[in-house]
RONU-72463 format. One record per atom (N, C-alpha, C): residue number from 1; atom name; x, y, z. Coordinates in nm, 3 decimals. Example, Ala and Ser with C-alpha at 12.3 -4.5 7.8 and 13.67 -1.06 7.14 Angstrom:
<rs>
<i 1&at N&X 1.319&Y -0.569&Z 0.780>
<i 1&at CA&X 1.230&Y -0.450&Z 0.780>
<i 1&at C&X 1.320&Y -0.330&Z 0.780>
<i 2&at N&X 1.285&Y -0.225&Z 0.708>
<i 2&at CA&X 1.367&Y -0.106&Z 0.714>
<i 2&at C&X 1.290&Y 0.003&Z 0.787>
</rs>
This chain:
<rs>
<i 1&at N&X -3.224&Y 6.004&Z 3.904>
<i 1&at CA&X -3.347&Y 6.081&Z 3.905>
<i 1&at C&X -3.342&Y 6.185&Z 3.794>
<i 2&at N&X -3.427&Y 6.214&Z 3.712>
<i 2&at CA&X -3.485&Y 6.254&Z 3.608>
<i 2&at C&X -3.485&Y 6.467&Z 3.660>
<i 3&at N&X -3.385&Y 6.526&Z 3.609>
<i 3&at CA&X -3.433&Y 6.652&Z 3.648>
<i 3&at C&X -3.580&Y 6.750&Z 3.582>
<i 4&at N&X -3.663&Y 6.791&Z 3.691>
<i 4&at CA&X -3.778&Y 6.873&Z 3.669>
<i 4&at C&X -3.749&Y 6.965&Z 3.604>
<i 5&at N&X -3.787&Y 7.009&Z 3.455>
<i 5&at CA&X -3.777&Y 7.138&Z 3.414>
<i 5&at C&X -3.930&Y 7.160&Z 3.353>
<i 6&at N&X -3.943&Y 7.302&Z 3.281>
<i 6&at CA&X -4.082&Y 7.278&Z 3.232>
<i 6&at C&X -4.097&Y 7.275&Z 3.125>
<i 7&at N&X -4.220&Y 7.268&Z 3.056>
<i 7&at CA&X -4.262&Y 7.229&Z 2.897>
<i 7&at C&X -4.171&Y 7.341&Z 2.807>
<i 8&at N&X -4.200&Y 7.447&Z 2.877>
<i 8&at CA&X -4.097&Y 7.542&Z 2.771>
<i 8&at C&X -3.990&Y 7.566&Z 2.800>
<i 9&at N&X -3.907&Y 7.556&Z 2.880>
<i 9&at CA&X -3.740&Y 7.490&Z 2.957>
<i 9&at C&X -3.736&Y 7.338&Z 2.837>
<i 10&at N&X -3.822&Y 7.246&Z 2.815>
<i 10&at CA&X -3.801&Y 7.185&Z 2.760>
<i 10&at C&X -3.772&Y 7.181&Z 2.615>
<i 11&at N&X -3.850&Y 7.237&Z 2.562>
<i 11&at CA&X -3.850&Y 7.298&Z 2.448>
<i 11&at C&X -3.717&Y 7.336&Z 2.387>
<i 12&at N&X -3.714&Y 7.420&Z 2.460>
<i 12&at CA&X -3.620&Y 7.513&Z 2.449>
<i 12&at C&X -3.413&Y 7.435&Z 2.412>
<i 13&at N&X -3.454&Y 7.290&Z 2.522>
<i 13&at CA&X -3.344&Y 7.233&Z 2.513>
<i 13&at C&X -3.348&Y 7.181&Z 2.417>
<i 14&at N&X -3.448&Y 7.104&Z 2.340>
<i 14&at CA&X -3.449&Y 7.049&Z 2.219>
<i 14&at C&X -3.470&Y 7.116&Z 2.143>
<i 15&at N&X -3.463&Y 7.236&Z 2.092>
<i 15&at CA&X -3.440&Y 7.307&Z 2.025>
<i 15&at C&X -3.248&Y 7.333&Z 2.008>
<i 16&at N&X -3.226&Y 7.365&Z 2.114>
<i 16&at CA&X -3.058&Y 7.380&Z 2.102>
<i 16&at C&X -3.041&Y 7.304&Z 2.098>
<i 17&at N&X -3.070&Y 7.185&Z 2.179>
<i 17&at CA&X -2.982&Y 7.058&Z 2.136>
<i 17&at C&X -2.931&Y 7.019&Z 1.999>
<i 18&at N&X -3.051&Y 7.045&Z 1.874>
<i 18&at CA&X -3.099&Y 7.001&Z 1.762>
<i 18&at C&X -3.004&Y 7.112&Z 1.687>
<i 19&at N&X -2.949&Y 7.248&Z 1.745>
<i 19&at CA&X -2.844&Y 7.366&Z 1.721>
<i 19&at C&X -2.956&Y 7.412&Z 1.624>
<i 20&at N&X -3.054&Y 7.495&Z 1.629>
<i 20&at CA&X -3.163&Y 7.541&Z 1.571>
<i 20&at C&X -3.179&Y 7.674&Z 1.627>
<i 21&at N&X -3.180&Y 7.803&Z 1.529>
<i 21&at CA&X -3.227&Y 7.896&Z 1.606>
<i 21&at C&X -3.368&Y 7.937&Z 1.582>
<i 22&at N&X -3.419&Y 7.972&Z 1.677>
<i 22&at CA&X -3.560&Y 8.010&Z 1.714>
<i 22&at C&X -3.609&Y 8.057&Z 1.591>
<i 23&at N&X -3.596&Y 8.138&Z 1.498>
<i 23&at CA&X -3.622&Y 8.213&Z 1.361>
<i 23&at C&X -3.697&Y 8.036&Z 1.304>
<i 24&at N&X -3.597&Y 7.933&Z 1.278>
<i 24&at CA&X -3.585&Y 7.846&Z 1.237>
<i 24&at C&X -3.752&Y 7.766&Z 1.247>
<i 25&at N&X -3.784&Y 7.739&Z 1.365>
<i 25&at CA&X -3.832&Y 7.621&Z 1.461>
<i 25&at C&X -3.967&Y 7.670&Z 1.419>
<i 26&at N&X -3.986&Y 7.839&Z 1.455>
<i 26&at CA&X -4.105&Y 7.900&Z 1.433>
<i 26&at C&X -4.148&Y 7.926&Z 1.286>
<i 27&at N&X -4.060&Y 7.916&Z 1.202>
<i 27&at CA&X -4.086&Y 7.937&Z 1.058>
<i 27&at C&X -4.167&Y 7.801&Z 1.061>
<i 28&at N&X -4.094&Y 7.654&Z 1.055>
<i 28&at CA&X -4.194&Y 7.515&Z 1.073>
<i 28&at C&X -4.285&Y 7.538&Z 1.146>
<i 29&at N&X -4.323&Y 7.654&Z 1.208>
<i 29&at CA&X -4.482&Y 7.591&Z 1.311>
<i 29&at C&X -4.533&Y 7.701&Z 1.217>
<i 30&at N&X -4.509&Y 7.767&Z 1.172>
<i 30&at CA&X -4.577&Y 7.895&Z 1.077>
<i 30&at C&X -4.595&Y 8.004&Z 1.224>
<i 31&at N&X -4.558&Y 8.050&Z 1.274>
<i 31&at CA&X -4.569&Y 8.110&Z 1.384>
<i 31&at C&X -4.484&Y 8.210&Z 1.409>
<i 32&at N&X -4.495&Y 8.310&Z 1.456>
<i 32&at CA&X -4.391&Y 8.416&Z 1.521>
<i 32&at C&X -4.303&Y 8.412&Z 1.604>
<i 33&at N&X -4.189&Y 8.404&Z 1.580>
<i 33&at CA&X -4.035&Y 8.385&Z 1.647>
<i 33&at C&X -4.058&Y 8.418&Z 1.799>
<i 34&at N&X -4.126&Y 8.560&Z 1.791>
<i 34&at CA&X -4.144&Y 8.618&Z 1.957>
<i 34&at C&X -4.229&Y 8.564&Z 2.033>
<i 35&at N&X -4.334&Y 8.449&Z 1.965>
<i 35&at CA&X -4.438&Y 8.351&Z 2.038>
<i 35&at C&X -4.386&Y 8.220&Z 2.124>
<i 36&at N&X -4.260&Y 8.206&Z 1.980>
<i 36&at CA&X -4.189&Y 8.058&Z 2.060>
<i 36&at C&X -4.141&Y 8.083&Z 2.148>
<i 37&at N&X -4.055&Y 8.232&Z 2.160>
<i 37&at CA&X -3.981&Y 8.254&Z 2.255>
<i 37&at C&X -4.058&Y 8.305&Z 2.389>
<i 38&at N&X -4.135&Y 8.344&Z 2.396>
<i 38&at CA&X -4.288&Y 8.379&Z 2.519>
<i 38&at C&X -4.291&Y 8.222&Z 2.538>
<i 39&at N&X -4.319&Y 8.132&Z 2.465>
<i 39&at CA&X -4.356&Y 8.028&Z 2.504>
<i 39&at C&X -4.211&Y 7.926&Z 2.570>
<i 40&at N&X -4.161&Y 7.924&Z 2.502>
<i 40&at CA&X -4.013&Y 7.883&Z 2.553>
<i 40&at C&X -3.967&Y 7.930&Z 2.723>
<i 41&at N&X -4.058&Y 8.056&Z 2.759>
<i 41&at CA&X -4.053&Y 8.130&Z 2.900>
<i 41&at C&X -4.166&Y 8.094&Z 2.935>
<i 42&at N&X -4.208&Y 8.016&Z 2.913>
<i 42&at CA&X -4.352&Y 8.024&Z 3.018>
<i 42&at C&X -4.395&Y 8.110&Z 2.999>
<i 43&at N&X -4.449&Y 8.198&Z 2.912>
<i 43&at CA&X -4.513&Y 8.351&Z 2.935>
<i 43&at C&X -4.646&Y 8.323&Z 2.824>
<i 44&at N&X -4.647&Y 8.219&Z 2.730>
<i 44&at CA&X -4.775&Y 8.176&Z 2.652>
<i 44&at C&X -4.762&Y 8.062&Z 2.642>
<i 45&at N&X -4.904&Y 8.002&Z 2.643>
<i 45&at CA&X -4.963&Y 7.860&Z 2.628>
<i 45&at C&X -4.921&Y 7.833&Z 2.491>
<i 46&at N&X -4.928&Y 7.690&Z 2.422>
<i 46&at CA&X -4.900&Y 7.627&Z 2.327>
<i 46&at C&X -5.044&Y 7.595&Z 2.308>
<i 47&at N&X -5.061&Y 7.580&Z 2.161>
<i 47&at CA&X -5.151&Y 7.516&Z 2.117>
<i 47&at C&X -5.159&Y 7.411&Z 2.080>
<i 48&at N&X -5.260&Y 7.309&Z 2.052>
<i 48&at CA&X -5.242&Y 7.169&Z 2.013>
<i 48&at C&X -5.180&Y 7.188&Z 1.879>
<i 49&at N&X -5.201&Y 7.226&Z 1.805>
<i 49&at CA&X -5.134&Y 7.237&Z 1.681>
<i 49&at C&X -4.975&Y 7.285&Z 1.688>
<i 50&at N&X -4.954&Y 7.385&Z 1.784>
<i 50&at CA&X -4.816&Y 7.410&Z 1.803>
<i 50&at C&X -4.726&Y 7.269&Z 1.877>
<i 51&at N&X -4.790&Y 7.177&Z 1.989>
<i 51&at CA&X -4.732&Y 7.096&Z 2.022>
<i 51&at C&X -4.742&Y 7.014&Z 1.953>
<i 52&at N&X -4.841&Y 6.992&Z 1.839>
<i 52&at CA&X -4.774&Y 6.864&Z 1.735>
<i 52&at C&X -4.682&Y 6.897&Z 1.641>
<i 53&at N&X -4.675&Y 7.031&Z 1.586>
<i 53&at CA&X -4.596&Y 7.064&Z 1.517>
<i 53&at C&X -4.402&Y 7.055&Z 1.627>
<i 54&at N&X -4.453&Y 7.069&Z 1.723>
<i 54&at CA&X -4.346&Y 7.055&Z 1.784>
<i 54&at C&X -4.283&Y 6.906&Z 1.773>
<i 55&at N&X -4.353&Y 6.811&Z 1.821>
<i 55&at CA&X -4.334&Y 6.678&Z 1.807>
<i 55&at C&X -4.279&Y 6.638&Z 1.702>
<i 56&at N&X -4.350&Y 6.723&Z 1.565>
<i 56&at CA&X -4.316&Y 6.669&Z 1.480>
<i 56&at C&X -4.132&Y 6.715&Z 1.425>
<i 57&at N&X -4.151&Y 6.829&Z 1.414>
<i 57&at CA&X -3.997&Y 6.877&Z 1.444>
<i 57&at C&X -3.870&Y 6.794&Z 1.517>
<i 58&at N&X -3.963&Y 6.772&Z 1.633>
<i 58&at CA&X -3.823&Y 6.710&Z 1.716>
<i 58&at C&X -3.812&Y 6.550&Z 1.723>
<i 59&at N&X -3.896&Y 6.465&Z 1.668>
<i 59&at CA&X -3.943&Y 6.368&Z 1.651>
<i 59&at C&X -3.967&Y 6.268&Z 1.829>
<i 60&at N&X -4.096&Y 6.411&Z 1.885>
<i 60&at CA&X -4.117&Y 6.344&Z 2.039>
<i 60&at C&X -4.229&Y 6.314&Z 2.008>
<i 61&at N&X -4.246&Y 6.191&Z 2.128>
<i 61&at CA&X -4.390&Y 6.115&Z 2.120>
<i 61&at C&X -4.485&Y 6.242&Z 2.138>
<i 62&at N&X -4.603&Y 6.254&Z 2.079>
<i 62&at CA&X -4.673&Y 6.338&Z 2.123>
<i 62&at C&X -4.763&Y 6.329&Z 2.271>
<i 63&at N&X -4.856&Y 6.227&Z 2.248>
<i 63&at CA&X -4.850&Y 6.213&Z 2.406>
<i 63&at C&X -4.765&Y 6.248&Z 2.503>
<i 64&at N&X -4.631&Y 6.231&Z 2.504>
<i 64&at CA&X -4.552&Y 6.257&Z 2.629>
<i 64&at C&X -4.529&Y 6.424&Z 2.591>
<i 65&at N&X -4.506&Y 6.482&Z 2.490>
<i 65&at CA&X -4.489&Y 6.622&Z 2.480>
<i 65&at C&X -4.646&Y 6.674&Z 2.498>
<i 66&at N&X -4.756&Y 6.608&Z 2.514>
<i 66&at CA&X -4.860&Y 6.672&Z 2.491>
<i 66&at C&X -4.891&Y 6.644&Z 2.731>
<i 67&at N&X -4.839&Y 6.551&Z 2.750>
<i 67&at CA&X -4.874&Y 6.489&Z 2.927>
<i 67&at C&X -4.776&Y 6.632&Z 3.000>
<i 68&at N&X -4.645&Y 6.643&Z 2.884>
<i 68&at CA&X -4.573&Y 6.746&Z 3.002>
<i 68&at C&X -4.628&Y 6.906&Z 3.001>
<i 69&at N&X -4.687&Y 6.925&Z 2.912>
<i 69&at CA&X -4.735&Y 7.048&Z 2.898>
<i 69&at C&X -4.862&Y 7.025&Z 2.988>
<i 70&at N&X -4.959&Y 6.987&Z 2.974>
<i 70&at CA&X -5.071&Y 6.958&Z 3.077>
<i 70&at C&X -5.017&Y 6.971&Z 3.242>
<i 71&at N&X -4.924&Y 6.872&Z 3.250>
<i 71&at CA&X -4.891&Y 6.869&Z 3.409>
<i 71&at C&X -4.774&Y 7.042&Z 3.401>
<i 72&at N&X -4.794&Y 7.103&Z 3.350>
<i 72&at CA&X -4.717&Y 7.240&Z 3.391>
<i 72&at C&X -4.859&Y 7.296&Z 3.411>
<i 73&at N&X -4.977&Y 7.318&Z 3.310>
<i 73&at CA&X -5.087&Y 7.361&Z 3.311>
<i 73&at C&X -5.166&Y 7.331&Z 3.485>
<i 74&at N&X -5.183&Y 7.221&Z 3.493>
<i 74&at CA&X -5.193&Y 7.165&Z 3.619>
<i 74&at C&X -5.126&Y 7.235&Z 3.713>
<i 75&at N&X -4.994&Y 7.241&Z 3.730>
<i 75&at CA&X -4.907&Y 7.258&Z 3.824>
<i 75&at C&X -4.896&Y 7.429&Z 3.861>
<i 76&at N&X -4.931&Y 7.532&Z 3.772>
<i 76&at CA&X -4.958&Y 7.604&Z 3.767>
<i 76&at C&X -5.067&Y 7.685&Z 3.866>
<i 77&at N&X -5.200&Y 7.623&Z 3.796>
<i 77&at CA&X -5.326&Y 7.655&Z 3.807>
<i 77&at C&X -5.326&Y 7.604&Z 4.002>
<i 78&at N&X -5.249&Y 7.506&Z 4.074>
<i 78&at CA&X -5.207&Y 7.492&Z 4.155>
<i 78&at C&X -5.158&Y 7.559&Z 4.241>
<i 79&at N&X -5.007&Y 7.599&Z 4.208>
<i 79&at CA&X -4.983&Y 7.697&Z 4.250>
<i 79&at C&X -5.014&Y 7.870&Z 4.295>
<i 80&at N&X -5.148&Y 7.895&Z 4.130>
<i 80&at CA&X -5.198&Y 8.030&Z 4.132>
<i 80&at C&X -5.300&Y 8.042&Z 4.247>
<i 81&at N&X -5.376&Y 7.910&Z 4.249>
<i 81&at CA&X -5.480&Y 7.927&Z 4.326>
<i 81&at C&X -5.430&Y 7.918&Z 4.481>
<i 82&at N&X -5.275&Y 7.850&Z 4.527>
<i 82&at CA&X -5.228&Y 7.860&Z 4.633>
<i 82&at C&X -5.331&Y 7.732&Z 4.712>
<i 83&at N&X -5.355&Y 7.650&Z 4.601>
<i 83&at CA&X -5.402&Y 7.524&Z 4.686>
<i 83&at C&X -5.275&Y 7.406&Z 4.715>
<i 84&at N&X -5.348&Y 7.304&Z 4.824>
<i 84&at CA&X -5.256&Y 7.198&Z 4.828>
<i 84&at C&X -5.254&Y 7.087&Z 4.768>
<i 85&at N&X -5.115&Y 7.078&Z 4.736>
<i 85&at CA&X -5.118&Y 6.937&Z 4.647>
<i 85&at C&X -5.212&Y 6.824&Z 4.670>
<i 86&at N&X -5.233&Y 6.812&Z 4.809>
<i 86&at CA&X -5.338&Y 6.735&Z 4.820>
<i 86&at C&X -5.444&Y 6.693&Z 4.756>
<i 87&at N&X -5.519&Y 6.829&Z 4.641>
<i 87&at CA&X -5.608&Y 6.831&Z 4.554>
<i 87&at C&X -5.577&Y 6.720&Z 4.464>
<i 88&at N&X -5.489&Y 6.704&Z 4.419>
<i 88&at CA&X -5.468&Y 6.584&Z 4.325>
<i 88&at C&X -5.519&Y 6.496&Z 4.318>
<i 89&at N&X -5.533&Y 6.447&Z 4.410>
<i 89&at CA&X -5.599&Y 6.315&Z 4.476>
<i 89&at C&X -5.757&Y 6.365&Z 4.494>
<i 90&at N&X -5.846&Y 6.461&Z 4.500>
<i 90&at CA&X -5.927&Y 6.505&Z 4.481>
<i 90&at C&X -5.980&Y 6.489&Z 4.323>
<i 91&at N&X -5.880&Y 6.548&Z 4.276>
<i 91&at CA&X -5.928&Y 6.545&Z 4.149>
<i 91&at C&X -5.881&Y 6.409&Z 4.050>
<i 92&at N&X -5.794&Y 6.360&Z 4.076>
<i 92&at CA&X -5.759&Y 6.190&Z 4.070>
<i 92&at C&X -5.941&Y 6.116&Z 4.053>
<i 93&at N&X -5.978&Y 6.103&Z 4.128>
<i 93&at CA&X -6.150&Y 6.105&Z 4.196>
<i 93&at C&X -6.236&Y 6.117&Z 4.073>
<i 94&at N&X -6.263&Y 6.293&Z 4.062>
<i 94&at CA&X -6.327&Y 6.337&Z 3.964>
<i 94&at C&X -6.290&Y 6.309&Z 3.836>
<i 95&at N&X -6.180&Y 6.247&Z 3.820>
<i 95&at CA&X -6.120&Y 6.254&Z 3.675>
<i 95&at C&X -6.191&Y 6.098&Z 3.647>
<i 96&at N&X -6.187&Y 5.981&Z 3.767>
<i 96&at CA&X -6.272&Y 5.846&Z 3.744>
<i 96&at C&X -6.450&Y 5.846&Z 3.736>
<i 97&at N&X -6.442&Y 5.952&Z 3.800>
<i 97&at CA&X -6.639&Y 5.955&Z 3.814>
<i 97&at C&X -6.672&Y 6.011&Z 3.715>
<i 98&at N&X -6.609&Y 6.118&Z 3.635>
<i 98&at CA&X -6.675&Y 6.191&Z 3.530>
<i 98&at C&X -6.607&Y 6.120&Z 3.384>
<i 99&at N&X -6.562&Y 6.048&Z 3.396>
<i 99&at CA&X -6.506&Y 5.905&Z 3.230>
<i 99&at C&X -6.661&Y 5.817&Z 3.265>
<i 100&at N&X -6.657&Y 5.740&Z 3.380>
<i 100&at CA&X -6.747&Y 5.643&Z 3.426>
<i 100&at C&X -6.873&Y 5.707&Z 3.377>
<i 101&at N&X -6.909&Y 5.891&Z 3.443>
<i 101&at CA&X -7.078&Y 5.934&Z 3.383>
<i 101&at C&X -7.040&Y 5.968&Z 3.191>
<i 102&at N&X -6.954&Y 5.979&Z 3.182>
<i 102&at CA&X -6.899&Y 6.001&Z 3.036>
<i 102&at C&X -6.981&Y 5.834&Z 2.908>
<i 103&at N&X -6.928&Y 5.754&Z 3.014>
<i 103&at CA&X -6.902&Y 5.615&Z 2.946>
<i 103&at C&X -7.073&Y 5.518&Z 2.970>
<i 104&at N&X -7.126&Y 5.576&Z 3.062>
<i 104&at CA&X -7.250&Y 5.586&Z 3.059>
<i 104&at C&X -7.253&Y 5.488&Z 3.176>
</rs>
């Protein structure tokens, strides 16, 4: 089984893994050292441009670096609101009816 960590727990490992210090990583995104590292904590969102630049750095699929950040976003907004997982499946639902009124 695959251990749960989050988008910026993740980060963070492929970043060391790669033996990179933070100064480094954020100079390639053009960005402020103290942003990666907020973000590396969960304490700021990533931008699409920051997670491709990330991808591109670490050479991760973007989709899958772009699915794990979403499901923290998700998982979050979850937790804040102190709803039950159950919603998922709620919104599982809405996510098929509103492609379908999307798709005409």
């Amino acid at each position: 089984m695959q251990k749960l960590i989050t988008f910026g727990e993740y980060i963070r490992k492929l970043r060391e893994e790669a033996k990179l210090p933070l100064r480094k990583v954020a100079a390639q995104l053009d960005i402020d050292p103290s942003l990666l590292g907020r973000i590396e904590r969960n304490e700021r969102q990533p931008t699409k441009n920051i997670i491709a630049g990330i991808a591109k750095i670490f050479k991760q699929d973007l989709k899958k670096l772009s699915d794990e950040y979403l499901s923290d976003l998700i998982a979050y907004k979850i937790i804040n609101e102190n709803a039950d997982v159950d919603i998922l499946k709620v919104a599982e639902k809405k996510v098929e009816y509103l492609k379908k009124k999307q798709n005409g």
